[in-house]
C-alpha positions in Angstrom: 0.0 0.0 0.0 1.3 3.4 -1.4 1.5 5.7 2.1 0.0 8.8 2.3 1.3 12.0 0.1 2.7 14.6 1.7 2.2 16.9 -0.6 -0.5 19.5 -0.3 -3.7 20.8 -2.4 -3.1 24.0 -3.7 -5.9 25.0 -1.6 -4.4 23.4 1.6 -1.0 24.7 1.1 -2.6 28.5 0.4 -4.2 27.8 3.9 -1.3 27.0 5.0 1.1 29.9 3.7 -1.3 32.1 5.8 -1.1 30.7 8.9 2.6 30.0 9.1 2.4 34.4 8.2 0.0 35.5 10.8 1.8 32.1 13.0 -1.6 31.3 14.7 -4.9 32.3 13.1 -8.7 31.7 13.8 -10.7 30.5 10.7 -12.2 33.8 9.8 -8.6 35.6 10.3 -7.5 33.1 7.3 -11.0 33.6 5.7 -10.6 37.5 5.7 -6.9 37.2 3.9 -8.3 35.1 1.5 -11.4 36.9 0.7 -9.3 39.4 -0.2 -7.1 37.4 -3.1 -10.7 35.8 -4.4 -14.3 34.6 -3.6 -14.1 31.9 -1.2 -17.1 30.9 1.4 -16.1 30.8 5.2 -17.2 27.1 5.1 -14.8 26.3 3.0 -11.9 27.6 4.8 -13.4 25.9 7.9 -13.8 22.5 6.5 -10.2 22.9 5.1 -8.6 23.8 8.3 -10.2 21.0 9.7 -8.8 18.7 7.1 -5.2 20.1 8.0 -5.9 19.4 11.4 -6.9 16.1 11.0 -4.0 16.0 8.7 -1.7 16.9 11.6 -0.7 20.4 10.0 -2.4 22.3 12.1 -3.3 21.8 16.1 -6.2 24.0 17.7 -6.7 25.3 20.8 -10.0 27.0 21.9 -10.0 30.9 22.6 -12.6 32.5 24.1 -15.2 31.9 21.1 -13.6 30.6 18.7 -10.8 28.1 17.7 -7.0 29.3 17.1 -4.9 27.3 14.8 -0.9 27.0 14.9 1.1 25.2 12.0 1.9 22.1 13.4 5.0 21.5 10.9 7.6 24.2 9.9 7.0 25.7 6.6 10.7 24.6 5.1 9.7 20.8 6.4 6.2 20.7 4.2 8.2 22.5 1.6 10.8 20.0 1.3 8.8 17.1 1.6 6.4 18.2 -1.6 9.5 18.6 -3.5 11.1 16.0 -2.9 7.9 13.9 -3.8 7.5 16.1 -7.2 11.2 15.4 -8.2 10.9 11.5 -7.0 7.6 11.5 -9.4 8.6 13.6 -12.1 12.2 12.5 -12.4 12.5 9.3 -10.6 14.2 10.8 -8.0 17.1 12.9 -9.8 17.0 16.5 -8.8 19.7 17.5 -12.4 17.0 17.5 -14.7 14.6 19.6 -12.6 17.4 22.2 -12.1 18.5 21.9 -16.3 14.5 22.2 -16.6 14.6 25.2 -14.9 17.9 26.8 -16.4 16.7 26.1 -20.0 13.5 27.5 -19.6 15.3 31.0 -18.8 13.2 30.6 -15.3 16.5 31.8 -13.0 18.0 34.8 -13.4 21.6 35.9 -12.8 20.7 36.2 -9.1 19.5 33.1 -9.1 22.0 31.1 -10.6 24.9 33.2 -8.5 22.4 31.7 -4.9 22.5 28.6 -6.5 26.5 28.3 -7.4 27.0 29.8 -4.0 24.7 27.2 -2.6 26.6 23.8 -4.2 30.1 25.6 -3.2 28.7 25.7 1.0 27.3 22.2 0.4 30.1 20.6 -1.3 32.8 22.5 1.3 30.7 21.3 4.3 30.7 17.5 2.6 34.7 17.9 3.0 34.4 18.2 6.5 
């Protein structure tokens, strides 16, 4: 049996980008932020913060009158896992043809590509170690 993804909807994860910002939100505190990027209904944002919860992204604690929810994994962990799982299904694991995907495709600037080489020079130093 396959076990479960950990990669998120994009509806979960825009939840989720909200709450690790604010760091603990009530439903209509996430409902409010996302009413303002498009039309969503409050019951929606509720049921899906309850699915996070059950999901064991977010834990709840009860505030006066309403529920507060914290991000119950760090944002770089849930980020790591979904690409990890996109580059393991995409291209069986090798992360060299995501990064010549994204260089071809003109998708990193200088900047980019300066972090990057910057980035393999720290890694491959701290492998010398």
């Amino acid at each position: 049996m396959k076990p479960p993804s950990t990669t998120l909807t994009a509806q979960e994860l825009e939840i989720m980008k909200v709450v690790w910002r604010l760091e603990k939100a009530t439903v209509r505190a996430v409902y409010e932020v996302l009413l303002d990027r498009r039309k969503i209904a409050y019951t929606t944002v509720m049921t899906m913060m309850k699915i996070l919860e059950q999901k064991k992204y977010l834990s709840k604690t009860q505030d006066e009158k309403a529920y507060v929810y914290t991000p119950s994994v760090p944002r770089n962990q849930v980020i790591r896992g979904m690409v990890r799982e996109f580059v393991d299904r995409v291209f069986n694991g090798a992360a060299e043809p995501l990064v010549a995907h994204l260089v071809e495709d003109r998708k990193l600037s200088e900047k980019d590509l300066r972090e990057i080489t910057r980035m393999i020079r720290a890694n491959s130093e701290g492998s010398k170690k």
